[in-house]
KEFI-566204 format. One line per field, with one value per atom (N, C-alpha, C): z, x, y; atom name. Coordinates in Angstrom, 3 decimals. Layout:
BEGIN
zz: [Z,...]
xx: [X,...]
yy: [Y,...]
a: [CA,...]
***
This chain:
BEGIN
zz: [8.464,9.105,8.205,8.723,7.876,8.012,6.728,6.572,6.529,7.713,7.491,7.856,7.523,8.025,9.195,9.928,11.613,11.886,10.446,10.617,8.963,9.525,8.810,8.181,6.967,6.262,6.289,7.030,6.757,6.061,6.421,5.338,4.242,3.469,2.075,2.656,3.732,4.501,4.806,5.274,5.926,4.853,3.537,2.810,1.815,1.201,-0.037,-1.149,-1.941,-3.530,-4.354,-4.273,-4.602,-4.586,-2.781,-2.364,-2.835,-3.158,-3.172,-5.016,-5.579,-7.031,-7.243,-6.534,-6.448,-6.088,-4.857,-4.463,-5.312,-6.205,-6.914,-8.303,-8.246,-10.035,-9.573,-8.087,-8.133,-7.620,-7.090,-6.759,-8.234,-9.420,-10.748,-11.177,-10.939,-11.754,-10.634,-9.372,-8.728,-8.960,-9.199,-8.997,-10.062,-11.252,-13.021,-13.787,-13.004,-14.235,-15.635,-15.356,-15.953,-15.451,-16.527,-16.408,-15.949,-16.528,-16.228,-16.377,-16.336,-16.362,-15.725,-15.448,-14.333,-14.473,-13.729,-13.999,-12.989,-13.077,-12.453,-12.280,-11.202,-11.162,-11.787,-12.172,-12.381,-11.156,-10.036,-8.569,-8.692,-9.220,-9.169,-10.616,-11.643,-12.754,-12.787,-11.469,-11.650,-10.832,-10.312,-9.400,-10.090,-9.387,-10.439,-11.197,-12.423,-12.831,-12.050,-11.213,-10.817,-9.294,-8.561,-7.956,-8.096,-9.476,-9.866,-10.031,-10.434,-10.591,-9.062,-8.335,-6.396,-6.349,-6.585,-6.355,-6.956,-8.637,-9.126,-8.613,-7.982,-7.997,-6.440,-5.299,-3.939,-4.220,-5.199,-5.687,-5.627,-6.749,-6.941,-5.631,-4.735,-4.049,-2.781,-2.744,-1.403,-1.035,-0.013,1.192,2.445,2.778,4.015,4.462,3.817,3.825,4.991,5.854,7.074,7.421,8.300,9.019,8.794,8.947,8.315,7.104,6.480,4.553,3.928,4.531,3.680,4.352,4.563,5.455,4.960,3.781,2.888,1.952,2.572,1.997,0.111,-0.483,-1.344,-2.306,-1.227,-1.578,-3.004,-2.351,-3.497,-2.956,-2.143,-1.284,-0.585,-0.743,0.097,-0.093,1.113,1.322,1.988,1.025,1.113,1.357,1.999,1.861,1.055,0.046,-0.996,-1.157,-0.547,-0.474,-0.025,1.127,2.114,1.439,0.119,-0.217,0.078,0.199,1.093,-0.520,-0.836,-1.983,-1.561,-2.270,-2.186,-3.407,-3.283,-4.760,-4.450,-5.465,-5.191,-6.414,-6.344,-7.613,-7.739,-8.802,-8.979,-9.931,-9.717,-10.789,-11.450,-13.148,-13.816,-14.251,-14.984,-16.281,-17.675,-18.842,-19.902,-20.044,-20.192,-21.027,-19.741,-18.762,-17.759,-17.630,-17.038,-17.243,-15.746,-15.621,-13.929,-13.372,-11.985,-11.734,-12.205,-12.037,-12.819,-12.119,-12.893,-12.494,-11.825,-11.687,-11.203,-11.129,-9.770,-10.318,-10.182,-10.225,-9.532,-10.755,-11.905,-13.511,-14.521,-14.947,-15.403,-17.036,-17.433,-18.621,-18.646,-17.426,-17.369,-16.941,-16.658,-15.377,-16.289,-16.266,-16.172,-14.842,-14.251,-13.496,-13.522,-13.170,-13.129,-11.672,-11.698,-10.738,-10.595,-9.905,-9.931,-8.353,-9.121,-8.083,-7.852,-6.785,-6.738,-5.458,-5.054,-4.241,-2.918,-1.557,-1.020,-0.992,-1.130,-1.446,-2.123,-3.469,-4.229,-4.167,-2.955,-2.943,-2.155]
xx: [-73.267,-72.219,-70.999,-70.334,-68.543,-68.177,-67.489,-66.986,-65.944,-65.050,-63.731,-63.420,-62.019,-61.731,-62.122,-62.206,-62.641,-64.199,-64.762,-66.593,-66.754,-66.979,-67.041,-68.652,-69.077,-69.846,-70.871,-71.710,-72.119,-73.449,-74.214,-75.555,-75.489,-76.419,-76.330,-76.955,-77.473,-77.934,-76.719,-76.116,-74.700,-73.854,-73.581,-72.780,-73.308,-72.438,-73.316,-73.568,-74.111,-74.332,-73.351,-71.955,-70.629,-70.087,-70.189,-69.771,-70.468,-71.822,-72.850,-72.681,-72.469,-71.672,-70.880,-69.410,-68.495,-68.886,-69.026,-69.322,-69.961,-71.322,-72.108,-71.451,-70.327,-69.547,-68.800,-67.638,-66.703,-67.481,-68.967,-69.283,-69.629,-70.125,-70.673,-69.446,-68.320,-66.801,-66.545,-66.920,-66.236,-67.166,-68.625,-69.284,-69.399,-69.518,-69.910,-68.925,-67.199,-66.627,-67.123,-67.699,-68.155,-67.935,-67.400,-67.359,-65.843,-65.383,-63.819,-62.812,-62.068,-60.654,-60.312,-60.418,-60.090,-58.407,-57.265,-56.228,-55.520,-54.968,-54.849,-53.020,-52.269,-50.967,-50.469,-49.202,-48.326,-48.576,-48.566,-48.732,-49.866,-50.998,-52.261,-52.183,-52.021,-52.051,-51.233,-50.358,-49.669,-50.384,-51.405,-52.304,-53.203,-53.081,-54.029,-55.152,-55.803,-56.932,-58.507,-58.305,-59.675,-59.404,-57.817,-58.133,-58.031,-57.769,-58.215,-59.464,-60.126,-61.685,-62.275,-61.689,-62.253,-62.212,-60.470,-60.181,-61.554,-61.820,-62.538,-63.981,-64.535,-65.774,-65.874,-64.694,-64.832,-64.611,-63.607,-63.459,-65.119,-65.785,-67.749,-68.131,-67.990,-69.030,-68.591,-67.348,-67.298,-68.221,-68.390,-69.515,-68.863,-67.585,-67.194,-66.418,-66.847,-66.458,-66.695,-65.602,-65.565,-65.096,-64.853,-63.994,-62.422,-62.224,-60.586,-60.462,-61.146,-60.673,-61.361,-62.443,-62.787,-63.650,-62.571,-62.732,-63.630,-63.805,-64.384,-65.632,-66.225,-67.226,-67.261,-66.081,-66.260,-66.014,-66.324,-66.001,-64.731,-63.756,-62.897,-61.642,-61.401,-60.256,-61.183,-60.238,-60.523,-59.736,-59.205,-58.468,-59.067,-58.679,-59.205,-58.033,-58.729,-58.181,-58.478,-57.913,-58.342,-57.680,-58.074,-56.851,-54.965,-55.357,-54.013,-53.536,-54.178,-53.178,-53.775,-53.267,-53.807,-53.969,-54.962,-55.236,-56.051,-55.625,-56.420,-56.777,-57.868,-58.431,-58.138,-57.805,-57.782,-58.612,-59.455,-60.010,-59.347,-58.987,-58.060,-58.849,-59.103,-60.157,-58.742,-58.737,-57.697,-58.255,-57.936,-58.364,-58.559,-59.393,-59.355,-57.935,-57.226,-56.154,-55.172,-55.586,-54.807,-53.451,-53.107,-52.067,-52.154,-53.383,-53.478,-54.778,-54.968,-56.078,-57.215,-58.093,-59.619,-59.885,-60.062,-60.843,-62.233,-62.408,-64.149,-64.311,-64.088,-64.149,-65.540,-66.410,-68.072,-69.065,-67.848,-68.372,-67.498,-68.493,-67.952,-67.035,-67.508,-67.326,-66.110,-65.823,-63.913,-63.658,-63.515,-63.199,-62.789,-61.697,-61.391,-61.382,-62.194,-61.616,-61.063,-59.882,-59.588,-59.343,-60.114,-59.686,-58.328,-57.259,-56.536,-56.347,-56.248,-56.152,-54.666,-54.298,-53.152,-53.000,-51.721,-51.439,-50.779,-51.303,-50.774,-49.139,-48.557,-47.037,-46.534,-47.270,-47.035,-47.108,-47.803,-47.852,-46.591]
yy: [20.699,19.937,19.923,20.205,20.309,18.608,18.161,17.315,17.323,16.413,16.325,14.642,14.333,13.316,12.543,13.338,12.633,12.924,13.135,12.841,12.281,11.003,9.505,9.969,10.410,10.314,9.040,8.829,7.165,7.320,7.870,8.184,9.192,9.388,10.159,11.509,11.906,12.443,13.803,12.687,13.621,14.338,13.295,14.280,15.190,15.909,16.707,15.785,16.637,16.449,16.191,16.467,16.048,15.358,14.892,13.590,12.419,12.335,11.758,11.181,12.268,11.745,11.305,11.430,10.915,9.444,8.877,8.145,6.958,7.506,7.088,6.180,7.077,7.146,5.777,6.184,4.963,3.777,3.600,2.302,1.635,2.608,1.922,1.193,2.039,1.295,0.557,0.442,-0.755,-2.252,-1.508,-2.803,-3.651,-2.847,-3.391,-3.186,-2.736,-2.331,-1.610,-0.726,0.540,1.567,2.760,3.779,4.869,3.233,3.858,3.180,2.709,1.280,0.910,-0.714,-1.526,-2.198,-1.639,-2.179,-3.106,-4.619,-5.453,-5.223,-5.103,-5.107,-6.794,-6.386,-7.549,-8.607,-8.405,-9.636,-10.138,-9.217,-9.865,-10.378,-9.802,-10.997,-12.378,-12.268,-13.678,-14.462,-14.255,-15.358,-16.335,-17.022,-18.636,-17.879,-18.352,-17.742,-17.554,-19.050,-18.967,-17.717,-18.038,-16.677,-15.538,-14.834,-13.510,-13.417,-14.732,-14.385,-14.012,-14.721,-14.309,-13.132,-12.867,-11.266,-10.219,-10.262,-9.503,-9.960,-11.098,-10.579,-10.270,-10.002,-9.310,-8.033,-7.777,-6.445,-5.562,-6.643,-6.382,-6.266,-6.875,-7.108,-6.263,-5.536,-4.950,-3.918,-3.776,-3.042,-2.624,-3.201,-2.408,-1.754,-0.193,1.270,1.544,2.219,2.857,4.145,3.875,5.906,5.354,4.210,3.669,4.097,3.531,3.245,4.434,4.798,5.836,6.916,7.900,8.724,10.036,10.153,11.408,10.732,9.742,8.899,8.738,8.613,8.627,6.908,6.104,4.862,4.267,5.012,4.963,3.882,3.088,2.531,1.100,0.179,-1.284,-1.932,-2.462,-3.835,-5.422,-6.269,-7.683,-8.696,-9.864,-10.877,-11.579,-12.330,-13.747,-14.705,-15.933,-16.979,-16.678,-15.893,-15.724,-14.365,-14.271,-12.790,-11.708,-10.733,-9.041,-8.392,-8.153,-7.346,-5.981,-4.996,-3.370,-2.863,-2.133,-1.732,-0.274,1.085,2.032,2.628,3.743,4.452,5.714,6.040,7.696,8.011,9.332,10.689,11.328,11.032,11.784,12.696,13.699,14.487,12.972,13.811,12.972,12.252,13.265,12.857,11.269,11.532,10.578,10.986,12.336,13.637,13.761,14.223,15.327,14.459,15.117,14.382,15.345,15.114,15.399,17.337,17.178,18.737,19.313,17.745,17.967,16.324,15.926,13.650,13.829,14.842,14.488,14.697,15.205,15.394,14.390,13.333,12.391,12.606,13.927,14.169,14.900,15.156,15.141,14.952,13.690,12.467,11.397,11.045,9.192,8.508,7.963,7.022,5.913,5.494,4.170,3.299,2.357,1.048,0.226,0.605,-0.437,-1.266,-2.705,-3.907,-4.310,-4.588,-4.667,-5.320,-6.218,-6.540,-5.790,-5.735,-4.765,-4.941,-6.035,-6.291,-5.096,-5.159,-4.217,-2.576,-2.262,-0.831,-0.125]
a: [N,CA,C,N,CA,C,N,CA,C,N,CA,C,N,CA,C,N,CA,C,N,CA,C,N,CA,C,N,CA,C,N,CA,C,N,CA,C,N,CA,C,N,CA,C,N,CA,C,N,CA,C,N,CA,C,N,CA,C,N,CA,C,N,CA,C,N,CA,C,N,CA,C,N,CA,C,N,CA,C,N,CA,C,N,CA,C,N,CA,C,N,CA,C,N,CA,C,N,CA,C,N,CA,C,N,CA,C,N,CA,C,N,CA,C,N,CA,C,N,CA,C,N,CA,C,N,CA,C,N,CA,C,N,CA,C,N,CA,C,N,CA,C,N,CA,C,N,CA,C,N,CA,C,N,CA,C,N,CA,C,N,CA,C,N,CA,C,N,CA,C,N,CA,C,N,CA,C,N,CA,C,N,CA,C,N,CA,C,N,CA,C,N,CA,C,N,CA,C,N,CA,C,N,CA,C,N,CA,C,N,CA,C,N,CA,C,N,CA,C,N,CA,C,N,CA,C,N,CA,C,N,CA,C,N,CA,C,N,CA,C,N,CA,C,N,CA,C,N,CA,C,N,CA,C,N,CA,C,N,CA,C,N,CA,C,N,CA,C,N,CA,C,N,CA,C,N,CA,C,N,CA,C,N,CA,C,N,CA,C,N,CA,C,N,CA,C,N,CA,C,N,CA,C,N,CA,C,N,CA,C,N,CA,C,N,CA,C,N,CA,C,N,CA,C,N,CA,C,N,CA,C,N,CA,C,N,CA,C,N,CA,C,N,CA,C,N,CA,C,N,CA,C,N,CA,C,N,CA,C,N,CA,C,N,CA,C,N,CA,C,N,CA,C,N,CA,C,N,CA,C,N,CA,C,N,CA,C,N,CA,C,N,CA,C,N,CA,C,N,CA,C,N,CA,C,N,CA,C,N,CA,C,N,CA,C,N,CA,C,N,CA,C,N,CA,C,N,CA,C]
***
């Protein structure tokens, strides 16, 4: 089965071995902040402390990846609500150096990923 945008990956079944790493890598850095750098925009660091803590632990806990947000099953994209504000998380695969994007995001060993949170205001 060819994967494209308009065939929504939903089981591990459906995608490859690639996708399936990918996938694997950005849920570890979305869920445990591991395995890559979590960066908070200026809008979201100006939010009360206890609601950045909301923000970061919905950030953890999201689960609802779709054919909207994430069309190439690589669970890398979500948008939330937290106390009235519209927040989105995005994951980007660099090269080491954080220059280009990665040369392989499904090989961690030349891969940076980073998490950034941000207010959708801000994008």
């Amino acid at each position: 089965m060819s994967e494209t945008p308009d065939q929504f990956p939903e089981t591990s079944d459906s995608v490859g071995p690639e996708t399936l790493a990918i996938r694997s890598l950005n849920d570890q850095l979305r869920t445990g902040f591991s395995g890559g750098r979590v960066v908070m925009t200026q809008g979201v660091n100006a939010l009360a402390g206890q609601t950045i803590a909301k923000v970061l632990r919905a950030v953890r806990d999201f689960d609802d990846f779709g054919e909207d947000n994430d069309p190439y099953g690589t669970h890398e994209f979500g948008m939330l609500d937290i106390e009235g504000n519209r927040v989105m998380f995005k994951i980007d695969a660099y090269d080491q150096n954080l220059e280009y994007g990665s040369p392989n995001p499904a090989d961690p060993s030349v891969t940076t990923r980073v998490l950034t949170i941000l207010l959708a205001s801000e994008y």
